[in-house]
C-alpha positions, 0 to 999 in steps of 0.5 A: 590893171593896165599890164593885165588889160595888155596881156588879155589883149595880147593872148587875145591876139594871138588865139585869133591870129594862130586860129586864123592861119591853122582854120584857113590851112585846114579848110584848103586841106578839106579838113575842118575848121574844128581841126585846124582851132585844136591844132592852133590851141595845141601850138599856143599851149604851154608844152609846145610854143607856150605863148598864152597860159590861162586856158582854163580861165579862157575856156570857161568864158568860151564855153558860153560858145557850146550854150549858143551852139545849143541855142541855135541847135534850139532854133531849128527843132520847130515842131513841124520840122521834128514831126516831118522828120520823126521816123528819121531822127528818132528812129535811125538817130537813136539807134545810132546814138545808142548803138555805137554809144554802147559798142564803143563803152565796151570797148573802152572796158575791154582794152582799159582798167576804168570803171563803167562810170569812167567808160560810160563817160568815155565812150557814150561821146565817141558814139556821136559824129562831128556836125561841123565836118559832115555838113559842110561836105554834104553841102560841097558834095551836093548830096544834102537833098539826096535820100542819102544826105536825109538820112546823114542829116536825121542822125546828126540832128539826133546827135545834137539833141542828145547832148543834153541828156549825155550832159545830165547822164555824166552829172548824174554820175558825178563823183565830185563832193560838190555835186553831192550836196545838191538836190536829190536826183528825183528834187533835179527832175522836178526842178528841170521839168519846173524850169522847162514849164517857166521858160515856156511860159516865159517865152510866150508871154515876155519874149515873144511880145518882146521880139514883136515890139523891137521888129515893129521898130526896126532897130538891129541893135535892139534886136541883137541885145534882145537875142543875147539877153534870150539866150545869157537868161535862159542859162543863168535860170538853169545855172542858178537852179544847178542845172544845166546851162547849155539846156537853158540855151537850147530850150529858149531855142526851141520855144523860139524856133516856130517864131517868125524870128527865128531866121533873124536870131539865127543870123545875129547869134552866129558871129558870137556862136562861131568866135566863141565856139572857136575860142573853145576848141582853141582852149581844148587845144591848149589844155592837151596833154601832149606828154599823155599822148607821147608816152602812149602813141600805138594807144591813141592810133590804135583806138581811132582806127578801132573806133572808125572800124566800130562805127562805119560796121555799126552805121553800115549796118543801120544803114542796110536795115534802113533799105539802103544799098550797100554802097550808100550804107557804106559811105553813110557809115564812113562819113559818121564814123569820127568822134565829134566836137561835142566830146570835148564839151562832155569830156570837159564836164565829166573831168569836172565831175571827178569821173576821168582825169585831165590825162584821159581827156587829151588821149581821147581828145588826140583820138577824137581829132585823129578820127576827125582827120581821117574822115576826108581821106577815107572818102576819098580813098573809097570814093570808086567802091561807094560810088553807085551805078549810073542812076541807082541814086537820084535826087527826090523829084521836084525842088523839096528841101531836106528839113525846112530849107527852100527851094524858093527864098522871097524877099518881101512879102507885099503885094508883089510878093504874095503873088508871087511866093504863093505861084511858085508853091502852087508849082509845088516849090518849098519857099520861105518868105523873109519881110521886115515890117512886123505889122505885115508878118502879123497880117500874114498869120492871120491868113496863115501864111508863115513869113519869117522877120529879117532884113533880106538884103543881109547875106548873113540872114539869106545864108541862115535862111536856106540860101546855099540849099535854094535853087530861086532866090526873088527879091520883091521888096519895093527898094531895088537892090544895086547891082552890086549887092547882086553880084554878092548874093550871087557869089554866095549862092552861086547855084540859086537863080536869082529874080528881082522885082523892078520899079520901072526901065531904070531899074531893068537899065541898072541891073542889066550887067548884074547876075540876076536871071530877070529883072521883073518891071512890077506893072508892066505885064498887068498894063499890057492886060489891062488894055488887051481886056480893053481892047477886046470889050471894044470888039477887037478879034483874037488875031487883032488883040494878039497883033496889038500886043506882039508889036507892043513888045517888040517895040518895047523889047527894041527900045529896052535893048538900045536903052540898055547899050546907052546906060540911059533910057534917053539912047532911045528917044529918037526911035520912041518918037519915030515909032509914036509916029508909026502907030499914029499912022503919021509919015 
């Protein structure tokens, strides 16, 4: 037992040490993370360094990645989010889905000998893009706010949602005796849509309360447990039903998704989704069969530059359909023209349902990853014949945001905050609110406004929130941050400006050598009101009220700046005194 416990230990060591080196290369080459876990899998597996065995046993325990990958997939379809974005994702992404899904399973056909079982498995997956490439380069780009970015991320997004029907549509066609002695297809449709209704309903009446209840007490861990307990319950129900699991997941997720929570389980999941999503691909690397891939090479080179070919014309051409120009119907094309992460989870589903063997799934896994590595080089190497004429392709007027992200994150949602949250959408701004006093989130639905629970002073829940995409990012939160959490916020979000609520001159003093654009003393524009009204009642003139003021705060501005060069809001004492003795009219 101990000898076992070493060993897993040991393998464990080693994935994460191979994923880490490979990831890191691959991302300095601009090619992916995905990429660089295939890669290290490949180089642990038993036909090249033969280091760790199992990965069939690993990938099993990993594939609980693609059920929290589908979770959080879940969690951003709210509603409000798919009706804002109907034309684009169901429009322009099930076209696209179907469109490439189709041309490339009668390519398959055409250049193979499988059957239309065989190549509907095949080729419906290569029709979908990697999401875990193309995002990151929108990001980079800056091009997730642009038209162009919309379009891309309303494909993608189409393309996420149809894996569960791609998961159903290979189960269906299952040749494995075992599937067969499961319900009929019409007992599977009741079950599913039976299974949906309960988790729903489940939802609403336990989790919801559940979540309410733990945000009221504040306790993260409970809250951690909470988000895993969601998502392992919902994918067993389905599991124990002969369901899919990953459907479980991704319903949870989205009867979560209107929740003021959803933000916070975002943040709490992704550390599992990620090491366990990695820890998948590693598997699929290891279970490549590189003697397949050897014995057929101008195959697998030959079918990845078909398949970009197929793609980027049938992308292009959606793309002109959809009044765009050619050069970002072009560019949209490349940019989606890889296979994508979700064809190794189909693949590996169709190979357990007898449809495709272990040595069909390593040659399309090897095309898969050949295209995935094409894509940064393809942009780059278009780059001058994409490129639009100076001003053809302008970002959307005012600081909207693609989907729901912000184009203000504000931190605490008090007094202070509602003021400030509800000026700056007056002003036209997409903001989201992030407060962690539950009885405050509650009060704010009844008024109607949507604030989201989280701890703001988190990076991982900032990041989950929309942080790369805001342009402000206000902390309004009664604690002042130190100015080393601002530093933080500031590395991680580099292009947002960031404005913080501050107590009193301490607070401006101590924040002073920190990135943040203004520190905000919280009373002090509302005193100086205060006794300008009380100046006017008493019969002062406009010039007069505005003299009295003016020297106030060039005062107040002379003893902030010589109070901040002292580190102390003593440096000041003698000049405060001399200019009491000013307004006094003392000598």
């Amino acid at each position: 037992m101990e000898q076992h416990g070493g060993l897993m230990l040991r393998d464990a060591l080693l994935m994460l040490g191979f994923a880490l080196v490979a990831v890191l290369a691959f991302r300095r080459a601009g090619l992916g993370a995905t990429l660089g876990y295939l890669v290290a899998g490949a180089l642990l597996g038993p036909q090249v360094l033969g280091l760790v065995g199992n990965a069939e046993e690993m990938a099993t325990v990993a594939e609980l990645g693609i059920v929290m990958l589908l979770f959080v997939v879940g969690l951003e379809l709210s509603p409000a989010r798919l009706w804002r974005m109907k034309h684009l994702i169901f429009g322009l992404g099930l076209t696209q889905v179907v469109a490439c899904g189709l041309a490339v399973t009668a390519t398959v056909l055409a250049l193979t000998g499988y059957t239309m079982e065989a190549a509907l498995a095949i080729g419906l997956p290569l029709g979908l893009s990697s999401t875990a490439q193309v995002l990151p380069m929108l990001q980079s780009a800056g091009r997730l706010r642009t038209p162009f970015g919309e379009k891309a991320f309303g494909i993608l997004l189409f393309q996420d949602l149809s894996i569960i029907p791609l998961i159903t549509i290979v189960a269906a066609m299952s040749r494995n005796p075992a599937a067969e002695s499961g319900p009929s297809g019409w007992m599977l449709g009741l079950l599913t849509l039976g299974a949906i209704f309960g988790l729903i309903a489940a939802g609403r009446l336990i989790i919801r309360p559940l979540f309410r209840l733990i945000g009221g007490l504040g306790e993260r861990e409970l809250f951690i447990v909470a988000a895993l307990f969601t998502v392992l319950a919902s994918a067993f129900v389905m599991q124990a039903l002969g369901l899919s699991a990953a459907l479980g997941a991704f319903i949870a997720g989205v009867m979560l998704a209107d929740t003021p929570y959803r933000h916070e389980l975002e943040a709490d999941i992704e550390p599992f989704r990620s090491i366990l999503l990695g820890l998948f691909f590693v598997a699929v690397g290891m279970m490549l069969d590189l003697g397949a891939v050897a014995e057929r090479p101008f195959f697998v080179l030959g079918f990845a530059v078909l398949l970009i070919a197929v793609k980027t014309a049938i992308i292009t051409g959606l793309g002109l359909l959809a009044k765009m120009t050619w050069r970002s119907a072009l560019a949209l094309g490349l940019l989606l023209s890889q296979g994508g992460e979700f064809a190794f989870v189909l693949y590996t589903a169709a190979e357990s349902a007898l449809l495709i063997e272990q040595a069909t799934t390593s040659i399309f896994g090897a095309i898969v990853t050949l295209s995935m590595a094409a894509t940064p080089f393809l942009m780059m190497a278009t780059a001058r014949i994409r490129r639009e004429p100076s001003g053809a392709e302008q970002t959307r007027e005012g600081p909207q945001k693609v989907g729901d992200g912000a184009g203000a994150l504000v931190v605490g949602y008090g007094r202070f905050g509602q003021s400030v949250a509800n000026t700056l959408r007056a002003g036209g701004l997409s903001v989201t609110v992030i407060d962690k006093n539950a009885d405050q989130i509650d009060i704010a639905e009844e008024f109607g406004s949507k604030v989201y629970y989280g701890d703001g002073t988190r990076l991982d829940l900032l990041r989950q929130a929309g942080g790369s995409e805001a342009q402000l990012i206000l902390f309004c939160i009664d604690e002042v941050p130190e100015a080393e959490f601002i530093e933080s916020v500031h590395e991680t979000f580099p292009d947002a400006l960031i404005y913080v609520r501050g107590f009193d001159r301490r607070s401006v003093i101590a924040l002073a050598e920190s990135p943040a654009e203004y520190v905000v003393r919280e009373v002090h524009e509302s005193a100086i009101h205060m006794a300008r009204l009380a100046l006017e009642k008493i019969g002062l003139s406009e010039e007069e009220l505005d003299r009295a003021e003016a020297t106030y705060r060039e005062n107040d501005k002379q003893r902030m700046h010589i109070q901040i060069e002292g580190g102390d809001i003593y440096a000041a004492k003698e000049m405060t005194r001399e200019q009491q003795r000013k307004l006094r009219g003392e000598t």
